[in-house]
N, C-alpha and C positions, 0 to 999 in steps of 0.2 A: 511983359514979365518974362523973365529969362527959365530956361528950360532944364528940368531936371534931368540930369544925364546919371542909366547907374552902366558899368559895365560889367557882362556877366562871361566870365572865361568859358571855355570845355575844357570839362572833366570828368573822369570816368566815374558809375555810376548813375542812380537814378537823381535826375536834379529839378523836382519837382517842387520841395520846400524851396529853393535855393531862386530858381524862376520867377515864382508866386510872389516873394517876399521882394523879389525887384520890384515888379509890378505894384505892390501897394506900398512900396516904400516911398518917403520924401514928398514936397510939396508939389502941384500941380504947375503947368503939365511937366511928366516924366515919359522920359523917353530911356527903352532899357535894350540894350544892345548884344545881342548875342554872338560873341565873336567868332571867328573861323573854328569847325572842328565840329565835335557832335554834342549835343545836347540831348541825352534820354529824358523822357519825362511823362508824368501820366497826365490828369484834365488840367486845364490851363483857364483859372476867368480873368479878365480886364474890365479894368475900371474905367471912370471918366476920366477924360483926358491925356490917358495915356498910347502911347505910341511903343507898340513892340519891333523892333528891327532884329531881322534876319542880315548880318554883313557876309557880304560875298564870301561862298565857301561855311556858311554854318549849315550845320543841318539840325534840325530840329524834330528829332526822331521819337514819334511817340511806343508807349508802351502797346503791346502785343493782343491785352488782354479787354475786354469788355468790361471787368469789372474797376478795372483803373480807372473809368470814368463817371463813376456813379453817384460821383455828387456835382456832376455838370449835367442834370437832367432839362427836358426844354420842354414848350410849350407845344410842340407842335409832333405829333407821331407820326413817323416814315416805314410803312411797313412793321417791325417790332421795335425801331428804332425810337428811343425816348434821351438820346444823349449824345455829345459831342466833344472832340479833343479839345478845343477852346472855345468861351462862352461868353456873352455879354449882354446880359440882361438892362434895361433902362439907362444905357449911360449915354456921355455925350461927346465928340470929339475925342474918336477912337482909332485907331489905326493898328495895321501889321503892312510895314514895306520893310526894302532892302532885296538885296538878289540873289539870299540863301534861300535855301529848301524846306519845306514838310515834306518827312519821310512817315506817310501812314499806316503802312502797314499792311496791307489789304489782304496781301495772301496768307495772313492769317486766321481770316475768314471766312473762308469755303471750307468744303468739304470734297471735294474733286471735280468731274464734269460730267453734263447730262452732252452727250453725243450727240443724240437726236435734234435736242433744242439749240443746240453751239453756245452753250453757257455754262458756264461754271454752277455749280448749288451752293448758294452763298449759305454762313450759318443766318438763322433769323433776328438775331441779336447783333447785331455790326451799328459802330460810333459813325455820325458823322464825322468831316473833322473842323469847320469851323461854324458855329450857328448864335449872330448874331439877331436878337428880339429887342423889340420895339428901342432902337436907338437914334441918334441923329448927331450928322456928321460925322458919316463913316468914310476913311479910307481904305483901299487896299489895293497896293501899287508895287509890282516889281518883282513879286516871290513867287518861287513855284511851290507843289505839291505834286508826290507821284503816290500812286498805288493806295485812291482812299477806298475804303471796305463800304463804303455809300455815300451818298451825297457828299461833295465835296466842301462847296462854299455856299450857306443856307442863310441867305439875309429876309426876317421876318418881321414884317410893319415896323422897315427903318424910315428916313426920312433924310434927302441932301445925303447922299451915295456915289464916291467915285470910285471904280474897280479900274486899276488899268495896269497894262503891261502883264499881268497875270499868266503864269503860263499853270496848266495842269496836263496830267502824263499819265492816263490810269491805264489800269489793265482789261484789254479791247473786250475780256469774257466776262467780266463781274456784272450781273445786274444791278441797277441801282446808286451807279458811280456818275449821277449825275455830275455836269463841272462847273454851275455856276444857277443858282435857283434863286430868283429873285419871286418873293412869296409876299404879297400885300403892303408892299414897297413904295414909294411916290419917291419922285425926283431925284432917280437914278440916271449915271450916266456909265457905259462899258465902252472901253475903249481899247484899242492894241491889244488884246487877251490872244493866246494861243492854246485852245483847247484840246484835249484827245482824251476821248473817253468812248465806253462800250453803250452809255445809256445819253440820254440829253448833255445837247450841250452848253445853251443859255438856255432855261427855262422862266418863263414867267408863271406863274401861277397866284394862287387864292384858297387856302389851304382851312383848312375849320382846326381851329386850334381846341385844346382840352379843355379851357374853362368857357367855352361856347360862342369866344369871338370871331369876327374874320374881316379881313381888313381888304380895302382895294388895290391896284397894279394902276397908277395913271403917272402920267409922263417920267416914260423910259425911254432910253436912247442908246442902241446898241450899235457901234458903228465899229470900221476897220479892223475888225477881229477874223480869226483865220480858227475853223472850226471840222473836228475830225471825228463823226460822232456813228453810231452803229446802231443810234434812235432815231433823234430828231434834229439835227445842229442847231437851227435858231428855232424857238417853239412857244407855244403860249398853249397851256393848259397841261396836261388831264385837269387836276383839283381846279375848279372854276366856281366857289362857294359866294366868292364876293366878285364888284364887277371888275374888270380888265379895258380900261381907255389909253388914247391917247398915246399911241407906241409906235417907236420908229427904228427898222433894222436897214441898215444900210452900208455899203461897200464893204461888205464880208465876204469870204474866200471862203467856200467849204469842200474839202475834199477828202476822197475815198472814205463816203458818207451813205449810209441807207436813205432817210428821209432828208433833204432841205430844209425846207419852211413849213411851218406846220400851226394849225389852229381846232384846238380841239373842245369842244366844250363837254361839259356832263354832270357841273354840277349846281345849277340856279341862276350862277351870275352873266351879266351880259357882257358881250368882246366889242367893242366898238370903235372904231377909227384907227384902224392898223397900216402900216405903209412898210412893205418889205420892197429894198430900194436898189439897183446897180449891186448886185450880186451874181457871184459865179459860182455855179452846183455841178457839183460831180459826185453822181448818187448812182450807189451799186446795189446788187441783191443780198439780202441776206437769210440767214436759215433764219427756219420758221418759231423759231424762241423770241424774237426780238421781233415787235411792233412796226406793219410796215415794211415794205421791200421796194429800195431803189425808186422813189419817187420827189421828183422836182417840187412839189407842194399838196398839202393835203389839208384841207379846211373838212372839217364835220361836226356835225353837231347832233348827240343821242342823248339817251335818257340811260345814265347809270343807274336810278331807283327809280323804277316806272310807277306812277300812280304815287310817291310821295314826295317826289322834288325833279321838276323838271327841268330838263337841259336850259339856262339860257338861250340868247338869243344870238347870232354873229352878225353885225352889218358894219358898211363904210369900211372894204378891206381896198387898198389898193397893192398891186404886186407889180412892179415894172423894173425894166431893164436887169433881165435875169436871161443870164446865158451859159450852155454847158451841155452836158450832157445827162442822160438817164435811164437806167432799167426799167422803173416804170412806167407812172401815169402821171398826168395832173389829176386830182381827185379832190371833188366840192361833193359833198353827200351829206342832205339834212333829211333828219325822221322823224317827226313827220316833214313832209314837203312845208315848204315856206318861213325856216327859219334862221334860214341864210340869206342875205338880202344885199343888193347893191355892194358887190365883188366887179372889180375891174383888174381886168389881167393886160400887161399894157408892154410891147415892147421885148416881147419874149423869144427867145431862138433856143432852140434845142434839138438832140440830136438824140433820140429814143431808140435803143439796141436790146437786143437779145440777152441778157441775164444767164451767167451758168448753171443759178439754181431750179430756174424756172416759180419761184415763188411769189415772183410780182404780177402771176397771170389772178390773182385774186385778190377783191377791194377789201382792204382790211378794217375793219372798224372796232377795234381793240381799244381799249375797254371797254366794258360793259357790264350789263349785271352780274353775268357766271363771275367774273374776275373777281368779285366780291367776298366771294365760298373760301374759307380756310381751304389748309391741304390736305390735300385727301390722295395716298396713295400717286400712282401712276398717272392720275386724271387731272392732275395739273399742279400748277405754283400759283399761291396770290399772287393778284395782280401782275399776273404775268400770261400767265397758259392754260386753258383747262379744255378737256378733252369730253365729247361729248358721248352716249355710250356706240356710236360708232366706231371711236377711236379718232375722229375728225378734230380739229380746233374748233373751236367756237370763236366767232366773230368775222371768220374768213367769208366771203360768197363770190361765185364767181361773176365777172362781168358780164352782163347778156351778148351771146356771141361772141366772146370776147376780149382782150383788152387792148384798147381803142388808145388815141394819146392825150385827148380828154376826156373826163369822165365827169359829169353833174347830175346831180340828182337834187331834185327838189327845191332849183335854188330859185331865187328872185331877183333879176333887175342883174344878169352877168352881162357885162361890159365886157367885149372882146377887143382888141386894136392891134394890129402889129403881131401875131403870134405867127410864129414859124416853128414846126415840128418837121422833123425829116425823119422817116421811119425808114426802114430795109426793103428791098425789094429784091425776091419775093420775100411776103411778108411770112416771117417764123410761125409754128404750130401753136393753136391759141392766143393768134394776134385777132381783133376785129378788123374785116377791111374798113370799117368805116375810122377816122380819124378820130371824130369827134361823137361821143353820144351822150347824148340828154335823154333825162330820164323823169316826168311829171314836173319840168320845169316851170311855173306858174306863170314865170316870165321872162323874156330875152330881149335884150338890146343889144343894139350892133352902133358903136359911133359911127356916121356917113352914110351914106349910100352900099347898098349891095341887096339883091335878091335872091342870091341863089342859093344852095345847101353842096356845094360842094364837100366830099369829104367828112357830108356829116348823117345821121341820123338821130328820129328823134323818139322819144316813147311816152305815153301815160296821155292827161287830160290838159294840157295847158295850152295857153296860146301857142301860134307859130312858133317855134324856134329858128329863124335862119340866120347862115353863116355865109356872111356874103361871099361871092368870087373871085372878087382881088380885093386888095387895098388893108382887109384888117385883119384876114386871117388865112394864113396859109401853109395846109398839110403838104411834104412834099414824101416821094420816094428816093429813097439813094440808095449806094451801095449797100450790103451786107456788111454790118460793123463787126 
């Protein structure tokens, strides 16, 4: 069947009727073309079968205001967020390519900056801008987006999923400009995306939607993407309601990045068989507003609602052939002990420096229950910061002795091979001398032969931990970076 084509000029003005009415116009499939020049317009839905193109040089600039988007509300709530610039609820074989723009808008949604935290204070009310539910056969290939006031691209229990070529450009202070959130998704694939954003930059997740469902994350494929994030660049969780399987990141670029790789659980569901693959991290410090500081990988697993839904579970992680450098740590931390299980860190070279802010000398384990609490004055932001009545953060602790180039607490069954840290000599104020510490580890394995603890110490009630003396893991000393 031959394809409906409509074509929609720029002109000045709001061209929101003018847009809409391509889109549901004519026989299936339509394809509606927005030619070079600007396009204003306020919430945007798509039907089955249609295909929106962006041609080189449009831009597709939406309106300013929050309430432009009020009959694009979604299923799933972000913060106060319940709506989005374009929407597609139950359709099927849907698209938006071509290699014009969304212009979002974003700095129209703060209110100035909180100094202390190095963020901006977003209003509470910001659109996402594109939030695709329960669809199948999605594409999205070739457009950018700069400057969205929150989550950027929110795909929710889609199914048969190709994102590529994607570029996003937001602004490095807004909270909550995630650049790509795949949320109870199956048979995703990401490809060629060039992300920059101040919050996550692929996230998978598992989200509890309003009318009580939640769906799973299983075979995802995030590969050759280049990632610039001041969260987490490639990441799976906070929202972990339903399970999270079968995931594969591989041959990603990420730089002048806080967090790497990251695996977080906290909300019931389990993470299981993760493989982060031939990736290069370049992870710096960042102020204390933002989750995390300057580390190469961070698996943890806590209890966001203690006593009524407890953390899943993390096991069968493998992480190999990751190279680059770091402010922080590596950081495995489950609480209680033993619900991190069979991690293999495999292949690994890194190059662990001195941080200007000094805020990676403490394990972060943000979120948590406080982040829960509405806002209340000076003592924090949801889901972001809150302040204890010291004036301290909550969720910071400092490293015992402190911070070391690995750091595990409570794991099971950690496979070590091939790891190479090189740290500073002399070591900076509030480094540990030890390389490696473990902490109520239940259990350690080493592939091969080695007996000795070079490099490492160990803490709590568990078996042996040793880290042999050649062959699978080796901390060195270098220059002062």
């Amino acid at each position: 069947m031959s394809t409906h084509t409509v074509l929609v000029p720029a002109e000045l003005g709001d061209r929101t009727e003018v847009i809409q009415a391509a889109l549901d116009s004519g026989p299936r499939p339509c394809r509606v073309v927005l030619l070079p020049g600007r396009h204003l317009c306020g919430g945007l839905k798509l039907p089955s079968r249609t295909e929106l193109h962006l041609s080189q040089g449009a831009e597709l600039e939406f309106l300013s205001t929050y309430d432009a988007f009020a009959e694009n509300t979604v299923g799933v709530i972000a913060e106060d967020s319940d709506r989005a610039m374009i929407v597609a609820t139950d359709a099927d074989e849907i698209a938006i390519t071509g290699e014009g723009s969304i212009l979002a808008g974003g700095d129209h949604y703060s209110e100035g900056d909180d100094a202390d935290m190095g963020t901006r204070l977003p209003f509470a009310e910001r659109p996402r801008v594109i939030v695709f539910e329960d669809c199948r056969d999605v594409r999205l290939e070739d457009f950018g987006v700069g400057r969205s006031p929150m989550w950027t691209l929110h795909l929710v229990n889609c199914e048969a999923v190709a994102l590529r070529g994607i570029r996003v450009d937001n602004d490095r202070r807004m909270p909550n400009t995630d650049g790509i959130v795949i949320d109870g998704c199956r048979d995703v694939v990401i490809a060629d995306c060039d992300i920059a954003t101040a919050d996550d930059g692929i996230v998978l997740k598992t989200s509890h939607r309003m009318e009580g469902t939640t769906a799973s994350c299983q075979r995802i494929t995030v590969r050759d993407c280049r990632i610039e994030s001041l969260s987490c660049a490639l990441k799976i969780g906070t929202e972990t309601f339903g399970d999270v399987c079968d995931i594969t990141f591989e041959n990603c670029q990420i730089v002048r990045s806080n967090r790497a790789l990251g695996i977080f659980s906290r909300d019931g569901g389990a993470i299981r068989r993760v493989r982060f693959s031939s990736i290069a991290v370049d992870c710096r410090e960042t102020a204390a507003g933002y989750w995390g500081s300057g580390e190469a990988l961070t698996i943890n697993r806590l209890d966001r609602r203690p006593g009524d839904l407890p953390a899943g579970d993390i096991s069968d992680v493998v992480v190999e052939d990751v190279s680059g450098c770091m402010q922080g740590a590596l950081n495995l931390y489950s609480d209680p002990p033993g619900h991190i299980t069979n991690v293999v860190l495999r292949r690994i070279a890194l190059v662990q420096a001195a941080g200007p802010l000094g805020t990676a000398l403490e394990v972060d384990l943000r979120p948590g229950p406080a982040d829960l609490q509405g806002e209340v004055a000076d003592t924090g932001r949801k889901n972001a910061w809150r302040k204890d009545a010291d004036g301290r953060l909550i969720g910071l602790e400092p490293y015992p002795g402190g911070m070391p180039g690995l750091f595990a607490r409570g794991v099971s069954e950690l496979v070590v091979e091939d790891v190479e840290i090189v740290r500073p000599d002399p070591l900076p104020k509030g480094w540990n001398v030890d390389s490696a510490m473990l902490v109520d580890c239940l259990e350690r394995l080493c592939a091969g032969a080695g007996t000795g603890s070079r490099g490492a110490s160990r803490a709590g009630g568990g078996s042996d931990c040793l880290l042999p003396t050649t062959g699978l893991i080796d901390f060195q000393r270098g220059e002062e970076q």
